[in-house]
N, C-alpha and C positions, 0 to 999 in steps of 0.2 A: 678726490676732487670735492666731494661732499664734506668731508673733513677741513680743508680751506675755508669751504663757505661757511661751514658753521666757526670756524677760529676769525675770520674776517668779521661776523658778525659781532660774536663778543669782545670783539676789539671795539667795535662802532659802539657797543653798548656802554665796553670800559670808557670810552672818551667821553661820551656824550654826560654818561651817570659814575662820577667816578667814585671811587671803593671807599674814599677818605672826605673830609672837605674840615680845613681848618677856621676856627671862629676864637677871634678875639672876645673874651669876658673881663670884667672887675671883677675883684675877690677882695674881699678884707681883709686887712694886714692882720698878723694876730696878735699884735699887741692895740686893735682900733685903733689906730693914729692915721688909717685916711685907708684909701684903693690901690691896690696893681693892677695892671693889664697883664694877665695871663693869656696865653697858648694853647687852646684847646683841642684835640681833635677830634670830630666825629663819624665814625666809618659802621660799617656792618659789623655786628656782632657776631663774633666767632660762636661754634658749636657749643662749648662751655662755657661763655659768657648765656646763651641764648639759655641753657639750662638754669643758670641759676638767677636769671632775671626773673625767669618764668615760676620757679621757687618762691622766692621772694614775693611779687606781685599778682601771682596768677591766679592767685585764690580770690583776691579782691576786684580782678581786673572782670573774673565772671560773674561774683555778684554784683556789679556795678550794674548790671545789662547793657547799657548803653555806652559810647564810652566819650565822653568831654575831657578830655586829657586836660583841661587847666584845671575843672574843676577835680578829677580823679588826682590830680597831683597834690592838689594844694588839700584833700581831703586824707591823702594817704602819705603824707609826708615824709614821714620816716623811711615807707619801703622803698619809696622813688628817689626820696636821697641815696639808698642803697644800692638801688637797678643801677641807679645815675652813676653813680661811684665806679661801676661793675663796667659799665657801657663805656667810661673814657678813661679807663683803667688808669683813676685816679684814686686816693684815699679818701676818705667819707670825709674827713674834714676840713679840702680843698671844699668838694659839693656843697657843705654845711656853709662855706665864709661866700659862697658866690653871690652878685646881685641878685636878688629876687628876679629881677627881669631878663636875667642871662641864665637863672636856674628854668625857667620857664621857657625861653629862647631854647637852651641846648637839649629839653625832655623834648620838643616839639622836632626837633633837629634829627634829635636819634631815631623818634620814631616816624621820621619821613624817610629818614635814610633807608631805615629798615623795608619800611613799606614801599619804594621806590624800589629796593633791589631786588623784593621778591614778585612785583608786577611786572617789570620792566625784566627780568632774568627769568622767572620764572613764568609767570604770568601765561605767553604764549605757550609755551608746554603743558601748564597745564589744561586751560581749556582747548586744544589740540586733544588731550589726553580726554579729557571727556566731552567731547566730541566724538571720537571714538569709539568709547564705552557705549555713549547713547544710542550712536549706530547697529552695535553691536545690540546691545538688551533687546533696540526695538527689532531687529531681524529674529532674536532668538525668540520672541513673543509669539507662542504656540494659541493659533486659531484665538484671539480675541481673550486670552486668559493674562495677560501682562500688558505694559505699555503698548500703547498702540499709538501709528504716526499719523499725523495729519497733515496736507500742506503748510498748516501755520503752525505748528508746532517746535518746529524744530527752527524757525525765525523767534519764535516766543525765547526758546533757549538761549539763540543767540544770543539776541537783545537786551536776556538779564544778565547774561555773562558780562558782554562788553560794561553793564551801566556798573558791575561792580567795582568799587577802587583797588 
């Protein structure tokens, strides 16, 4: 039974947020003689794409601090052209001919995709899961020597859980 309602549930999740979402771009012909309307898709990144995106960009993505993805794009060009490449399991130099404003459209795209599938999938479970934890540390907290609870505490948790995106 429990089994149902969780397969019921990622079904409402699959409809609602789904896996894929296709977006028309301009590309540049390659001989510049004008635009095509190409066929894009962009879905969740597989476990191998997710590795070597994270190759590619992830050294830069942590010295950024912050992160402005127009400007982190338009500052790291070359590796975002290659995530991007990587991400619509296209050649680099489809990504290279795109409008500038569909190369910036589909980097924002992928990573809402992404970050939608792991709040909205994962998201519940994990703060479920530390929820748990917390319960657990602050029970295990020997006489005043580790976390200790308070009634507003464990609302303080909440609160920053839920405001994270």
């Amino acid at each position: 039974m429990a089994d149902q309602k969780q397969e019921a549930t990622d079904d409402d999740v699959d409809a609602q947020f789904p896996m894929s979402t296709t977006y028309q771009a301009k590309m540049r012909r390659t001989d510049d003689s004008g635009w095509d309307d190409v066929e894009l898709e962009v879905s969740e990144l597989t476990v191998p794409q997710l590795a070597q995106v994270s190759r590619i960009i992830g050294d830069a993505l942590r010295a950024a601090g912050g992160l402005d993805l127009i400007a982190f794009a338009a500052e790291h060009d070359t590796e975002v052209i290659k995530a991007l490449s990587i991400a619509l399991r296209k050649p680099v130099n489809v990504v290279e001919r795109l409008a500038g404003s569909c190369f910036f459209e589909l980097v924002i795209a992928i990573f809402e995709k992404n970050r939608e599938a792991f709040t909205r999938r994962l998201g519940p479970r994990v703060f479920a899961m530390l929820a748990t934890f917390t319960t657990s540390a602050e029970k295990a907290a020997p006489n005043g020597n580790g976390p200790t609870s308070s009634p507003t505490s464990g609302a303080m948790a909440t609160s920053t859980l839920s405001a994270t995106p």
